[in-house]
SETIKE-533221 format. One line per 8 residues: their letters; for each residue x, y, z of C-alpha. Coordinates in steps of 0.05 Angstrom, whole numbers, plus 5000, padded with zeros to 4 digits. Each point is the difference from the previous one (the first is absolute). Example, Ala and Ser with C-alpha at 12.3 -4.5 7.8 and 13.67 -1.06 7.14 Angstrom:
2
AS) 5246:4910:5156  5027:5069:4987
This chain:
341
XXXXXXXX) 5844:0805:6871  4992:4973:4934  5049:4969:4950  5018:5022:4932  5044:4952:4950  5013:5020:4931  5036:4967:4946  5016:5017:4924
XXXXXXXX) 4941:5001:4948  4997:4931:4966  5055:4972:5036  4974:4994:5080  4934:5007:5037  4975:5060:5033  4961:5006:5055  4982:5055:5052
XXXXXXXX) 4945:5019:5048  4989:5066:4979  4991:5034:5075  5025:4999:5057  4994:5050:5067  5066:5044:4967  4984:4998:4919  4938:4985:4946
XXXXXXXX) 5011:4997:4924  4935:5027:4960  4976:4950:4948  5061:4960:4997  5007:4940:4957  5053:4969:4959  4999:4948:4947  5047:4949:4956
XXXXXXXX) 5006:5070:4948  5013:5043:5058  4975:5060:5010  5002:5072:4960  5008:5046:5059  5019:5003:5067  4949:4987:5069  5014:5046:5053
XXXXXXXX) 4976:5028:5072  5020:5056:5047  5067:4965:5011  5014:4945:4949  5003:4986:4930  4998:4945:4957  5021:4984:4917  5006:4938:4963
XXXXXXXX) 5040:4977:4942  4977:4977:4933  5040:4949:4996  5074:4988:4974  5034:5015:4934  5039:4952:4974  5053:5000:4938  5013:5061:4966
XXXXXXXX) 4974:5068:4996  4939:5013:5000  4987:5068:4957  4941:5045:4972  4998:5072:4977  5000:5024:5079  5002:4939:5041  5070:4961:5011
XXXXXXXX) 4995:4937:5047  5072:4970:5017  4997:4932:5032  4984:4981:5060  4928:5026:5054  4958:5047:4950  4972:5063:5034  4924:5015:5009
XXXXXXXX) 5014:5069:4998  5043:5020:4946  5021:5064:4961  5004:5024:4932  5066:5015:4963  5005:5070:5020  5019:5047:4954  5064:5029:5000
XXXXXXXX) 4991:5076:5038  5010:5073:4956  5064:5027:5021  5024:5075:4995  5057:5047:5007  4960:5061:5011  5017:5021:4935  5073:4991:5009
XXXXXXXX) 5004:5040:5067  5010:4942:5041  5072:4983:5024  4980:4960:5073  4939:4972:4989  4949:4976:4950  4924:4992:4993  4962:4941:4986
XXXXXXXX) 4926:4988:4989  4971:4928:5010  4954:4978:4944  4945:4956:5042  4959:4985:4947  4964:4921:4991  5024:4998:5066  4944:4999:5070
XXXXXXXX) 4998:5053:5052  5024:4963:5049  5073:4988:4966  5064:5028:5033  5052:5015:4971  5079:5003:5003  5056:5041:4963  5064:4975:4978
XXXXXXXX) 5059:5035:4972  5060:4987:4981  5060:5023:4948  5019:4934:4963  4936:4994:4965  4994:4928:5028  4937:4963:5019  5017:4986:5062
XXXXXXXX) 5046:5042:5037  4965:5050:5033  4998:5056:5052  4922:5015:5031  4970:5068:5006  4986:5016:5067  4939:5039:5036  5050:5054:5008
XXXXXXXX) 5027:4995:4918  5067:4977:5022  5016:4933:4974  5012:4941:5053  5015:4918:4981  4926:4977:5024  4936:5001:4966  4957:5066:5012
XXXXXXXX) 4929:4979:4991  4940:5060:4997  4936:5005:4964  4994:5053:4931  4987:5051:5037  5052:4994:5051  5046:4997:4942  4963:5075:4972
XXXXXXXX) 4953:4976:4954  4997:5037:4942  5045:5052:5031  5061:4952:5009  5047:4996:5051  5078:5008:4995  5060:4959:5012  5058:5038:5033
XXXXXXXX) 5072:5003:5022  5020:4983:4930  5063:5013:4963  5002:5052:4947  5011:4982:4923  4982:4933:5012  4945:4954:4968  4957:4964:5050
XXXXXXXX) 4949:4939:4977  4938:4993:5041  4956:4939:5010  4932:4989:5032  4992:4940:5047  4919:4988:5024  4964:4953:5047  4931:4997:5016
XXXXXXXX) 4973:4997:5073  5036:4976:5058  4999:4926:4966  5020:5026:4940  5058:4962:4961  5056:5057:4970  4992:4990:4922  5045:5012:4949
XXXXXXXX) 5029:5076:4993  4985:5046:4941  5046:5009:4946  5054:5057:5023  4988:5069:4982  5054:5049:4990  5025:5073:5011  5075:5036:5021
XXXXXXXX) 5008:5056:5052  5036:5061:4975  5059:5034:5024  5005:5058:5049  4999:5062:4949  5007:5079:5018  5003:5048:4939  5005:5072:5016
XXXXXXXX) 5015:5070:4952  5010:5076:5016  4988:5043:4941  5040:5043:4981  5064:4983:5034  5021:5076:5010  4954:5063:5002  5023:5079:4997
XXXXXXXX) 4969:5040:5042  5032:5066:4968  5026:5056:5027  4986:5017:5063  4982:5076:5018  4989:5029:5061  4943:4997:5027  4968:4955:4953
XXXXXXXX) 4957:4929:5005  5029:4950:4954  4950:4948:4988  5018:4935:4952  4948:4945:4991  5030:4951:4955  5025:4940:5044  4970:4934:4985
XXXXXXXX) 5010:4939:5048  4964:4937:4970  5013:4927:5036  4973:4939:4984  5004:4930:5056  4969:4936:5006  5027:4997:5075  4942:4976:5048
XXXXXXXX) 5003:5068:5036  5004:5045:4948  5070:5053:4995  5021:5073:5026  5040:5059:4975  5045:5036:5041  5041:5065:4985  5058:5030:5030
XXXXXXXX) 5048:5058:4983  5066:5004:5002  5006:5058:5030  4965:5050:5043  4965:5042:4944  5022:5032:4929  5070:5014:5002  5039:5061:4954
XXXXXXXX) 5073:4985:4990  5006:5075:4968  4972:5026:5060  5043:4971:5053  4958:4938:5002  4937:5044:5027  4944:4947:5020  4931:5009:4984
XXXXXXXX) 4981:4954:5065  4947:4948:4996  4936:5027:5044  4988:4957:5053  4937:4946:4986  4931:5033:4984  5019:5071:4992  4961:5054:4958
XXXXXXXX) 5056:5027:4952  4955:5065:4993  5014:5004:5084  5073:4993:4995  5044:5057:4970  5050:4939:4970  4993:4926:4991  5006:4934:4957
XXXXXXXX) 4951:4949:5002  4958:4940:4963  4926:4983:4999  4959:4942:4961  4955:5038:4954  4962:4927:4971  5006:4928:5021  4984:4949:4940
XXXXXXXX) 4980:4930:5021  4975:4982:5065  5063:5035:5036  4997:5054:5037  5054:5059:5030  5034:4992:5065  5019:5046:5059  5000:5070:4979
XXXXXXXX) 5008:4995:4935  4926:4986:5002  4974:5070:4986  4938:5006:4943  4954:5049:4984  5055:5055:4976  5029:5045:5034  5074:4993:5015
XXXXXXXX) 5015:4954:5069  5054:4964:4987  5047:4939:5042  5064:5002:5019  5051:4973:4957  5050:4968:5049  5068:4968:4988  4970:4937:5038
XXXXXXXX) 4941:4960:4959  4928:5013:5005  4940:4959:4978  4961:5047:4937  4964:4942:4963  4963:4941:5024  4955:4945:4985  4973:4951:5043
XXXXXXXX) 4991:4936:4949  5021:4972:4937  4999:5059:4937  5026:5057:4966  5010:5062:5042  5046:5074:5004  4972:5067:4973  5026:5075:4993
XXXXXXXX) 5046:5029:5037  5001:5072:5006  5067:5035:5020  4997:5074:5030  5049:5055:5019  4993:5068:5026  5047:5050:5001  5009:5062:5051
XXXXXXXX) 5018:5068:4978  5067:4992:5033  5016:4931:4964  5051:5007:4954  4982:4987:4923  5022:4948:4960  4999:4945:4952  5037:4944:5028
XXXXXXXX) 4954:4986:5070  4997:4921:4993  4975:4943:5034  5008:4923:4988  4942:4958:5026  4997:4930:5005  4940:4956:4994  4998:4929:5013
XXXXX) 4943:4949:5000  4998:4943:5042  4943:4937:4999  4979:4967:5061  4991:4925:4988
């Protein structure tokens, strides 16, 4: 088997046989200068040094040489990566873009974060976005190219500073880091409104539909997976203290008030948003279905993501010609939103 001896550039002699029955290097040949690349075969690789920097620095616009063996292969500066907030939605994670221009397509790259703003106390992004204490290396487009990729597990209402770290090859000496760039998570944040706090529904006569359409429920989260309404009643229908506290029963979920000789009930008329009704509430195209209004909560809004949401809500009662008249047959429903983060 042949023998292979190597030395540093300018300092020792190489030698080497370039076969043997278990490797071959392709045009392989080194000189006093070194060499600019690396010589390789199925199962080996070889690189040479330039040389050795002594003193101080050595600096130019995107090159920075500290002292000591000098890389053949050897990255730009990178720039320092776009970094985004969604538009101040984000409260857990945060995007970032890296900018891999002046720099060769064969350049990985790695993302560090941290919260001091320091230049050298970092956190890594990892393959999964979760940040880890080693160096994640992966090409532009592992990273998302254009598209970006996102860091996650973050604390909200907190300002994060991201770096870019780059090597070339597998020889490839880690250069300097970009300059940091800089963005804050938000806080968690639920808004929600019902408008108008009270309705009248008049009086009630027997035998009569009572229709009122002019329930608003707007929301507004930047929670991950979006919100829901729910209703409930606090009692089991439209209750008449004059009339010996006569209920007006809810109907039970999905019934036709035209069907039913008596009944109480509520129906989304129009979602706004990308929300949509719940259960049996969920009754379009007119007519007058209607859910159950129980004392226990029920889902009538939802949205699936990140947004504004709610819609009309359309409250109906029908009255038999045995139910008593009267103008005191109330109700008090509670909505509540809740955001799942």
């Amino acid at each position: 088997m042949g023998k292979f001896f190597s030395g540093l550039a300018g300092l020792a002699l190489f030698g080497a046989i370039s076969s043997s029955s278990h490797f071959q290097l392709q045009s392989f040949s080194l000189n006093s200068g070194g060499t600019t690349g690396p010589a390789d075969s199925s199962s080996h690789q070889l690189v040479a040094t330039l040389g050795e920097q002594t003193g101080a620095l050595a600096a130019g616009i995107n090159k920075f040489y500290t002292s000591g063996l000098v890389y053949a292969l050897s990255t730009d500066v990178p720039n320092p990566p776009t970094v985004s907030n969604g538009g101040g939605t984000y409260y857990n994670k945060l995007k970032f873009t890296i900018n891999n221009s002046n720099e060769p397509s064969d350049v990985s790259y790695a993302v560090g974060v941290n919260t001091d703003g320091s230049i050298s106390n970092f956190s890594f992004v990892q393959s999964d976005g979760a940040l880890g204490v080693s160096r994640y290396y992966q090409n532009y487009t592992g990273w998302g190219g254009a598209s970006g990729s996102v860091a996650t597990n973050l604390n909200p209402g907190t300002t994060y500073y991201f770096s870019v770290f780059a090597k070339q090859s597998t020889f490839g000496a880690p250069i300097s880091n970009s300059n940091l760039a800089s963005i804050a998570t938000v806080n968690p944040s639920l808004s929600f409104s019902l408008n108008p706090s009270s309705i009248d529904l008049g009086n009630l006569n027997a035998g009569v539909l009572v229709t009122d359409s002019s329930l608003a429920v707007n929301f507004l989260t930047n929670a991950y997976n979006g919100a829901q309404v729910f209703l409930a009643g606090s009692s089991t229908g439209l209750v008449s203290t004059t009339n010996g506290n006569y209920t007006i029963n809810v109907t039970p979920p999905s019934q036709d008030l035209d069907s039913l000789s008596e009944g109480f009930g509520a129906r989304v008329g129009a979602t706004t948003g990308s929300s949509y009704a719940e259960g049996s509430y969920a009754q379009f195209g007119g007519g007058n279905v209607v859910g159950a209004i129980y004392t226990t909560f029920s889902p009538i809004f939802g949205l699936n993501f990140p947004g504004a949401g709610g819609g009309q809500v359309i409250l109906q009662a029908k009255t038999s010609t045995t139910t008593p008249s009267g103008s005191d047959y109330t109700e008090t429903l509670t909505f509540v939103a809740a955001a799942s983060y």
